[in-house]
N, C-alpha and C positions, 0 to 999 in steps of 0.2 A: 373508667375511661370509655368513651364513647366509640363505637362498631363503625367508622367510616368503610364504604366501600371503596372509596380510593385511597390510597396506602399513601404515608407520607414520599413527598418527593425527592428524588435521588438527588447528588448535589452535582448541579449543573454547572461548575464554575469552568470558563474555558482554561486547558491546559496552553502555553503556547510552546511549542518541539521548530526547532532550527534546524534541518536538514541540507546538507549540499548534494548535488545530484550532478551526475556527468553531463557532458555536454550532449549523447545518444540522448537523454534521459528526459533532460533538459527539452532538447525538438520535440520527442513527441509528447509530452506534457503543453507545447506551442501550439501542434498539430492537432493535439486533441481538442484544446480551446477555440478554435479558427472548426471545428468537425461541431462540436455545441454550439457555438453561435449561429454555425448556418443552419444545426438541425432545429433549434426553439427559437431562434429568432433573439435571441438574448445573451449579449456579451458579459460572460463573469472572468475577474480576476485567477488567474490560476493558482492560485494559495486560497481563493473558495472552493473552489473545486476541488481541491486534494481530501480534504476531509471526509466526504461523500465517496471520494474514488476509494478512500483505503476502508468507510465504513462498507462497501460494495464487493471489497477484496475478502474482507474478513468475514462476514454472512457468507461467503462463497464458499467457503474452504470447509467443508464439511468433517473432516478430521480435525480442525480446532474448534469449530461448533461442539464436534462430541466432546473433545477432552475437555473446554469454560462446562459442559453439563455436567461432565463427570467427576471432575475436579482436576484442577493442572498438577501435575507432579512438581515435587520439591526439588529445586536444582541447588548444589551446592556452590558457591561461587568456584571453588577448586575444579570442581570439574566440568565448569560451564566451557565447549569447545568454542573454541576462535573458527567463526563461521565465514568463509569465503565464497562468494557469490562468483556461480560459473557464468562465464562470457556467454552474451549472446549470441546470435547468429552473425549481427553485423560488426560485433567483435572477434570472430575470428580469425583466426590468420587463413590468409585462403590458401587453396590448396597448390601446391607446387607443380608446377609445369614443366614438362621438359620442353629443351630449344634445340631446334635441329641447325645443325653447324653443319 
């Protein structure tokens, strides 16, 4: 077999993933699109954009960098915890006031 320098290629086949997103979520995913257009001068779809935002997420996070190096740990499905995402800021309940009577 022949020594190519470049290694066969990975498979490139697109996945397609259906997400619903809150209405918070939703704006600023609007707001960030209306933010790229005016910075490159160039109007994309916000479902191109996403792909690039979450490959931007994931090179970030240097704790799941290490563990894809190190190898991920085995999760059992049994004990896979049901994962609840804490409120943002703008979903908080704000903070109570008192009223002077």
């Amino acid at each position: 077999m022949t020594n190519l320098k470049l290694a066969k290629l990975p498979d490139r086949t697109p996945t397609r993933i259906t997400i619903t997103v809150s209405a918070d979520l939703n704006q600023a995913l609007c707001d960030y699109q209306k933010l790229y257009a005016a910075t490159y001068g160039a109007a994309e779809k916000i479902a191109d954009l996403i792909p690039f935002m979450l490959e931007a997420f994931l090179d970030s996070d240097r704790a799941f960098v290490k563990a894809r190096k190190e190898g991920l740990p085995e999760v059992d499905a049994e004990k896979r915890a049901s994962r609840t995402r804490s409120p943002r800021m703008s979903e908080a309940e704000p903070a109570s006031q008192s009223s002077e009577e």
